[in-house]
BAGUBA-651008 format. One record per residue: residue number from 0; residue in three letters; x, y, z of N, C-alpha, C in turn. Coordinates in Angstrom, 2 decimals. Each point is the difference from the previous one (the first is absolute). Example, Ala and Ser with C-alpha at 12.3 -4.5 7.8 and 13.67 -1.06 7.14 Angstrom:
// residues 2
 seq type     n_x     n_y     n_z    ca_x    ca_y    ca_z     c_x     c_y     c_z
   0  Ala   13.19   -5.69    7.80   -0.89    1.19    0.00    0.90    1.20    0.00
   1  Ser   -0.35    1.05   -0.72    0.82    1.19    0.06   -0.77    1.09    0.73
//
This chain:
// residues 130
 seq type     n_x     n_y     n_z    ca_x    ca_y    ca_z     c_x     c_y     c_z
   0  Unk   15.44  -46.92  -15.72    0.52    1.34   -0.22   -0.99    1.00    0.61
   1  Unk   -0.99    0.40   -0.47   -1.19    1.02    0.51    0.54    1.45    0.08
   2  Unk    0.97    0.27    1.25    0.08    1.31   -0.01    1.67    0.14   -0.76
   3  Unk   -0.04    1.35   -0.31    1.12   -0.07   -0.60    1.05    0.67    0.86
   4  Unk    1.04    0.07   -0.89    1.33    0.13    1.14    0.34    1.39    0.67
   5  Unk   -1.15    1.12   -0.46   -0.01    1.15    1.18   -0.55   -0.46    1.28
   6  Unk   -0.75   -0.75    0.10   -0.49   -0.60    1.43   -1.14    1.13    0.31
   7  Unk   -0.43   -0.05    1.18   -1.29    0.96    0.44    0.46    1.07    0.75
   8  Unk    0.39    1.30   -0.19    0.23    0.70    0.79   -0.68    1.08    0.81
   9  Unk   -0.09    0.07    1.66   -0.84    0.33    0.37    0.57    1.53    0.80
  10  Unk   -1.07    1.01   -0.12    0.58    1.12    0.48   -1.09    0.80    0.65
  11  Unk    0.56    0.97    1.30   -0.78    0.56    0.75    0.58    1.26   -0.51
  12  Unk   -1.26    1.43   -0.09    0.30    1.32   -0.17   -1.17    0.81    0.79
  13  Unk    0.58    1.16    0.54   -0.65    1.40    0.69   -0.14    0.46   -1.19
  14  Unk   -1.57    0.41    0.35   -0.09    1.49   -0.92   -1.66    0.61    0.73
  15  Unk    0.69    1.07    0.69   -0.63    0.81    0.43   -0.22   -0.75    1.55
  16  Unk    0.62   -0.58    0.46   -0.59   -0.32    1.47   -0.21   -2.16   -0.56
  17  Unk   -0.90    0.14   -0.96   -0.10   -1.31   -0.47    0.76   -1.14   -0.50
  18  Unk   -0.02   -0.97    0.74    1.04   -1.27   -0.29   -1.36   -0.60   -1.73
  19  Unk    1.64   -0.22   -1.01   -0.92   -0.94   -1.24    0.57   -0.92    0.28
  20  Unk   -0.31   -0.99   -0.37    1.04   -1.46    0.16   -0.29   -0.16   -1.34
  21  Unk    1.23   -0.52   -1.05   -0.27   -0.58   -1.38    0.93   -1.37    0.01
  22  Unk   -0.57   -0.87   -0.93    0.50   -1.25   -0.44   -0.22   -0.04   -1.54
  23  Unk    1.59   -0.28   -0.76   -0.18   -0.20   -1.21    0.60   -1.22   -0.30
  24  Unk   -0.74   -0.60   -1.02    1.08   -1.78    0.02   -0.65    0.15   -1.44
  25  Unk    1.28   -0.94   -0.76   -0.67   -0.14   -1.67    0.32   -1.50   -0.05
  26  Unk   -1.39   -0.41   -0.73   -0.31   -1.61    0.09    0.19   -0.35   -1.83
  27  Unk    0.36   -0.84    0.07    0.40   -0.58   -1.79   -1.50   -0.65   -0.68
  28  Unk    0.07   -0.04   -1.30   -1.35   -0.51   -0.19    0.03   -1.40   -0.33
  29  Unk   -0.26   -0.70    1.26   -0.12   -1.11    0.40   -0.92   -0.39    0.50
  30  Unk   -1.09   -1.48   -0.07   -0.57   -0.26    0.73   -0.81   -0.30    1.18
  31  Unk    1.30   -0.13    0.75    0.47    0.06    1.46   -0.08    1.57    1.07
  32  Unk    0.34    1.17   -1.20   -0.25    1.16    0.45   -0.94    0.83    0.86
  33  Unk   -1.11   -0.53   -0.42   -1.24    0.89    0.61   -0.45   -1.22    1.76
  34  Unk    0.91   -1.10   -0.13    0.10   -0.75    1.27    0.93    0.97    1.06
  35  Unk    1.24    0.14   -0.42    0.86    0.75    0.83   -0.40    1.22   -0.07
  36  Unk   -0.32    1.01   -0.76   -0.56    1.28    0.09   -0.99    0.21    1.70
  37  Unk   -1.08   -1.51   -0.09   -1.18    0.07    0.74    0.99   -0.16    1.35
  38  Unk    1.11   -0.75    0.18    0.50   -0.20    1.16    0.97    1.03    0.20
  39  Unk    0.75    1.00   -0.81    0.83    1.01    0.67   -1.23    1.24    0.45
  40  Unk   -1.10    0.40   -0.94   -1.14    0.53    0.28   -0.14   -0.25    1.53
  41  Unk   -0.70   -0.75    0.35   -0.45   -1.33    1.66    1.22    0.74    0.74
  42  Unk    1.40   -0.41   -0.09    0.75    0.13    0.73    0.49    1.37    0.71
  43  Unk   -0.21    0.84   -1.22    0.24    1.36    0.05   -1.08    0.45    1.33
  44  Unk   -1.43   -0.11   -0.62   -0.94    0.65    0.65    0.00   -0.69    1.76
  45  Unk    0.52   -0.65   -0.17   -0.12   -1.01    1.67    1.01    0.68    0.39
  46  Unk    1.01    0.48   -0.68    1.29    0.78    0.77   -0.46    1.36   -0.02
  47  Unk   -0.52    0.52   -0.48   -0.73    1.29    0.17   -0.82    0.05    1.13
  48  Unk   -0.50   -1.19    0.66   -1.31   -0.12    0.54   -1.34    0.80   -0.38
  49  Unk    0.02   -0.95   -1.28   -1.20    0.37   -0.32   -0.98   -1.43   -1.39
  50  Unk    0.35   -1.04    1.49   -0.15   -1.07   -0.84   -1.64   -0.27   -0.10
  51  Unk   -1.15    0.87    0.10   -1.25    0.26   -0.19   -0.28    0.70   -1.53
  52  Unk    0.79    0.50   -0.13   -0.41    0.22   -1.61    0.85   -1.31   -1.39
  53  Unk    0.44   -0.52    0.45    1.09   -1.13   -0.62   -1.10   -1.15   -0.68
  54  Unk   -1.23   -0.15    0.53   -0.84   -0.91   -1.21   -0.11    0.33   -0.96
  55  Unk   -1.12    1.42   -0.31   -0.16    0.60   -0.81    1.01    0.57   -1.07
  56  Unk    1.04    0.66    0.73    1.42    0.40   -0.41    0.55   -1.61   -1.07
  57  Unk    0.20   -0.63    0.50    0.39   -1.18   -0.74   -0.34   -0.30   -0.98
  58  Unk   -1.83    0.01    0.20   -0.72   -0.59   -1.01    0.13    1.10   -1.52
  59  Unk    0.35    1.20    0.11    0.23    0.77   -0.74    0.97    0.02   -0.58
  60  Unk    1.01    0.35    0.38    1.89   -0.56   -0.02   -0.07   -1.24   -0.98
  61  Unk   -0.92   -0.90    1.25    0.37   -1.49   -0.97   -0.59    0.07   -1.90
  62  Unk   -1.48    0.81   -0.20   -0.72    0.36   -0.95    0.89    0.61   -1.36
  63  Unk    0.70    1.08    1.03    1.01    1.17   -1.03    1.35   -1.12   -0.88
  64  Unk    0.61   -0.41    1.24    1.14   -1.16   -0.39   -0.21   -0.62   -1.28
  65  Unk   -1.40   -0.95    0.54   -0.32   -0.75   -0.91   -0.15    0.70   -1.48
  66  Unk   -0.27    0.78   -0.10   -0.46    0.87   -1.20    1.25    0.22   -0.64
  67  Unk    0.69    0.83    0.54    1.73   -0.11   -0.59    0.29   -1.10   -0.23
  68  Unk   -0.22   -1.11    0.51    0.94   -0.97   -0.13   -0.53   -0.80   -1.71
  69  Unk   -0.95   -0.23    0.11   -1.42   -0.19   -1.33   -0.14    0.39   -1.39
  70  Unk   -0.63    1.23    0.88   -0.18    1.05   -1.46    1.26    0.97   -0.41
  71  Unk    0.55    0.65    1.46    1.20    0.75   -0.72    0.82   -0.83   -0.15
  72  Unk    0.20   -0.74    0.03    1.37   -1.26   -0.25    1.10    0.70    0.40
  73  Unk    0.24    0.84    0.95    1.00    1.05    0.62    0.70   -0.37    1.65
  74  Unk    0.98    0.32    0.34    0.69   -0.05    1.64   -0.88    0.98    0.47
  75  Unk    0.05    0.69    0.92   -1.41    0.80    0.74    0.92    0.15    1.13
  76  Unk   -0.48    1.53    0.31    0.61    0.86    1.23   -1.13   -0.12    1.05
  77  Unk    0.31   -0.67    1.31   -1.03    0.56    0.65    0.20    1.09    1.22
  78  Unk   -0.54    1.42   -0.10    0.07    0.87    1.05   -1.36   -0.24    1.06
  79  Unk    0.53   -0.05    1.53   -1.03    0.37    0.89    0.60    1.18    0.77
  80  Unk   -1.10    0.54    0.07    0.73    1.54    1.15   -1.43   -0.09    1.08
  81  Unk    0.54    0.31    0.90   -1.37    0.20    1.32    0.25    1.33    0.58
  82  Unk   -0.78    0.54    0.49   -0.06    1.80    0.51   -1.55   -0.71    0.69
  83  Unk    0.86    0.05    1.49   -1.39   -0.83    1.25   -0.51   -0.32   -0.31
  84  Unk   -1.24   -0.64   -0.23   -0.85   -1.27    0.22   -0.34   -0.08   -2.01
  85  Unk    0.59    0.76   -0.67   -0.61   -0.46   -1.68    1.36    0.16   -0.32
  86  Unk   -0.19   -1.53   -1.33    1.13   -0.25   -0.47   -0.09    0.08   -1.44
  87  Unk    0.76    0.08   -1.12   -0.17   -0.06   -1.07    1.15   -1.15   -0.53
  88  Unk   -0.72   -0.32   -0.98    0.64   -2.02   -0.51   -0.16    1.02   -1.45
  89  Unk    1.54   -0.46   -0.40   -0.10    0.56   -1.23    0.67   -1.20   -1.05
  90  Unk   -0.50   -0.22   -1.13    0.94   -0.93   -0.84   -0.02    0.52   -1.27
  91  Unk    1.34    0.01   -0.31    0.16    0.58   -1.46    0.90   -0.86   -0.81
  92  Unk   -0.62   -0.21   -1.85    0.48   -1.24   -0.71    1.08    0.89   -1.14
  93  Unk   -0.31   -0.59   -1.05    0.61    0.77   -0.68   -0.37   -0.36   -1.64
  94  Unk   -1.26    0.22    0.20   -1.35    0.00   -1.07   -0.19    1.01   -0.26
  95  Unk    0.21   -0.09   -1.49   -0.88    1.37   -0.37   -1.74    0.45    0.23
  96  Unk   -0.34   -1.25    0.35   -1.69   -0.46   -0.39   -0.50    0.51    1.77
  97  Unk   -0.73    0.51    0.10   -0.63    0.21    1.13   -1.29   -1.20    0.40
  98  Unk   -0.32   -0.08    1.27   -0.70   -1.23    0.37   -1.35   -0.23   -0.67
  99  Unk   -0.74   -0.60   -0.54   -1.24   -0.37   -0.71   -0.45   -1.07    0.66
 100  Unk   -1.56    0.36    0.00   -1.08   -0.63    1.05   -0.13   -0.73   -1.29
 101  Unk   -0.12   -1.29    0.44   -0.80   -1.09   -0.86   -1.32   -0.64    0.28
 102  Unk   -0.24   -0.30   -1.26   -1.75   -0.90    0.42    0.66   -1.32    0.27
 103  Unk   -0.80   -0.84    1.31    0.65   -1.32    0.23   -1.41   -0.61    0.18
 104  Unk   -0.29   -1.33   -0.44   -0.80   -1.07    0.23    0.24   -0.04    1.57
 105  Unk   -1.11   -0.34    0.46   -0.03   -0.83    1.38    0.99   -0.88    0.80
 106  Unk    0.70   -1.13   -0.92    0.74   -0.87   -0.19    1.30    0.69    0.14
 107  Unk    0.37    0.84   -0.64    1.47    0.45   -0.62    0.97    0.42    1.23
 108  Unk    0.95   -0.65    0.07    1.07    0.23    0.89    0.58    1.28    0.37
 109  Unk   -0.31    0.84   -1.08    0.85    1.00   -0.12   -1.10    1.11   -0.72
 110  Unk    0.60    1.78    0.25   -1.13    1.15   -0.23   -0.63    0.67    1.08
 111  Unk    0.29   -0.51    1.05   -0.61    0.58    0.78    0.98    1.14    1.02
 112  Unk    0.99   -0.21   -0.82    1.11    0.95    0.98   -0.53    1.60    0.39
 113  Unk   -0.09    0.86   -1.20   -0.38    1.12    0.24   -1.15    0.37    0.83
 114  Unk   -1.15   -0.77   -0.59   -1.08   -0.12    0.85    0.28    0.15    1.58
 115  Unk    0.67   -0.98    0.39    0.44   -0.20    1.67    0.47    1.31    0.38
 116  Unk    1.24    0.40   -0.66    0.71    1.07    0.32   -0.85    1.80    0.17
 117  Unk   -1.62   -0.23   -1.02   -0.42    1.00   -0.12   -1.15    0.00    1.42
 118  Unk   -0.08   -0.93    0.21   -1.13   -0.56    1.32    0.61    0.39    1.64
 119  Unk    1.44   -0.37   -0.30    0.77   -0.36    1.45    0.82    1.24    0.33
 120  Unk    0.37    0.62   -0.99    1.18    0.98    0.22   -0.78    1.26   -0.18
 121  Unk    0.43    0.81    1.40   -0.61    1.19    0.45    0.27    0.77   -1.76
 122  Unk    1.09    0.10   -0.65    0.06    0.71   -0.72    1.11   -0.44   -1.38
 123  Unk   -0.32    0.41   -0.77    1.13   -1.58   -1.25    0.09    1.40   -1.07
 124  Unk    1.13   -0.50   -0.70    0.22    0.77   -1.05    1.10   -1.00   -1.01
 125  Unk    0.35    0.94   -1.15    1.10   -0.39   -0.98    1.09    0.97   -0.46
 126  Unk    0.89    0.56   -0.05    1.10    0.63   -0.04    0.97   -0.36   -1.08
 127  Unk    0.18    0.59   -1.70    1.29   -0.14   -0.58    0.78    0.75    0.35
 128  Unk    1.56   -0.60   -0.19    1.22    0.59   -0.13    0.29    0.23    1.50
 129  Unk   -0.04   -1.05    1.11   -0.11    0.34    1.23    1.84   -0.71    0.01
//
């Protein structure tokens, strides 16, 4: 299953002279999710040509997914919009609980999400009632 039955819809807009390109797709909270998220993510940005930011981009995407899929136990919207060379990866659950940094052992599989996201991403935030 993964994405659900709106599918990903992708749209170009002017404003002011400037092309945005947006992509919205809503993924179910499934396992499998934050796999296909990482590959419509990939696919998008290679059709944008702008498959140089798509590691990093991923690894974030893939981070956020996972988190919805986990802790919010929620389906998850994911928005990307690009305005030339910076893009914004947006994912929204449907948690009341906002993201919490955890202490993780060395060992531990898992906790280190936010961390990454606060290291890698030019700029991160959290948003209710979006």
């Amino acid at each position: 299953m993964g994405l659900l039955p709106t599918g990903p819809r992708k749209r170009v807009r002017h404003v002011g002279g400037e092309s945005i390109r947006r992509l919205r797709a809503e993924f179910a909270a499934e396992p499998r999710s934050p796999q296909l998220t990482r590959h419509l993510l990939r696919d998008t940005l290679h059709g944008w040509r702008l498959p140089h930011l798509d590691d990093v981009a991923m690894l974030l995407v893939s981070e956020l997914a996972t988190n919805a899929v986990l802790h919010a136990r929620t389906g998850f919207l994911l928005e990307v919009e690009q305005r030339d060379e910076v893009i914004r990866v947006s994912v929204y659950d449907c948690s009341a609980a906002g993201p919490a940094r955890r202490r993780s052992g060395l060992d531990a599989g898992t906790g280190r999400g936010i961390g990454l996201v606060e290291v890698l991403a030019s700029a991160w935030g959290t948003a209710r009632d979006v």
